[in-house]
C-alpha angles and dihedrals in degrees: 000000000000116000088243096060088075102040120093107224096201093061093050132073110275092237080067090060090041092050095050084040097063093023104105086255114129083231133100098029148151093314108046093042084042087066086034087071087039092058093045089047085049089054097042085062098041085059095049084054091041085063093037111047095073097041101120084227087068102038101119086053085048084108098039090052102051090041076065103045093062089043083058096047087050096050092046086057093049089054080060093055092042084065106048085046087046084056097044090046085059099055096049096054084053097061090034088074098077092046123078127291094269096054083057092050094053091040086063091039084063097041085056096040088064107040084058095053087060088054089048101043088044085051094062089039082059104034089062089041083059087044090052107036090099091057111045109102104260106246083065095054089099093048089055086044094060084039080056096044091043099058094045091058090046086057097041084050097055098047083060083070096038095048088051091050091038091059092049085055105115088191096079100182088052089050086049090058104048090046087056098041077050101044089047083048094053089040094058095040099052084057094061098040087049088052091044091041101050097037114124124191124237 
């Protein structure tokens, strides 16, 4: 097991994660870096809502922001999660390669099962991003749009890793049929980042 499978990122300085990142170590990889940005891009937009929820102009969205702002905090610790599994998926698949060929092949399944939760999870962060933008006072816009940027790249990132594990899949209906449910997830997501991105306030 490599020394970085047990750490938790989120409670370390952040030049710890950057030194591992770049150590010739296997972890962390891709896929873990891949939810730290995810989590940074989740805490960039829960600031732009902490200066924006009081403000008397959004008032009648008061509820609706701070709802957020606690869906935000929970996905950014879900992205912490998503790095220590994407660790541990890794680990697996290495000692998996001196078990049968089904242990291999259950060993992918799980590299690709948590690189798509961070797509998914990236999607919702930037499906509510889209929701909000209307709302964030607009010297924050910029700040929503990175949020926006970030976990898109989070997402794009992780399908690097899923894409790699999907291909080594024996099972090619199975395969099919992860490449078109990520293909649908990138697609959906392009089309809220775009929204958030481009959006220009009157």
């Amino acid at each position: 097991m490599t020394v970085s499978a047990d750490k938790d990122y989120l409670s370390l300085p952040l030049k710890e994660l950057l030194a591992d990142t770049a150590a010739r170590t296997p972890t962390p990889g891709g896929g873990s870096v891949a939810a730290a940005v995810g989590a940074l891009g989740t805490s960039l937009a829960r600031m732009t809502l902490a200066f924006t929820v009081d403000k008397p102009e959004c008032a009648a969205h008061a509820g609706r922001l701070k709802a957020l702002m606690d869906e935000f905090a929970g996905a950014g610790e879900q992205f912490g999660n998503l790095m220590a599994e994407d660790m541990a998926a890794y680990e697996q698949f290495a000692a998996s390669r001196k078990g049968s060929d089904q242990d291999k092949q259950q060993a992918l399944l799980r590299a690709v099962s948590v690189p798509m939760e961070v797509i998914v999870l990236a999607g919702a962060v930037v499906a509510r991003l889209d929701e909000i933008k209307t709302l964030i006072t607009p010297h924050l816009l910029a700040d929503l749009q990175a949020a926006a940027v970030l976990a898109s790249a989070s997402a794009r990132a992780a399908s690097t890793s899923a894409r790699a594990n999907i291909a080594a899949l024996t099972n090619r209906r199975e395969a099919e049929r992860l490449e078109n449910q990520l293909d649908m997830l990138l697609g959906r997501l392009a089309r809220h980042r775009n929204a958030v991105f481009h959006y220009e306030r009157r």
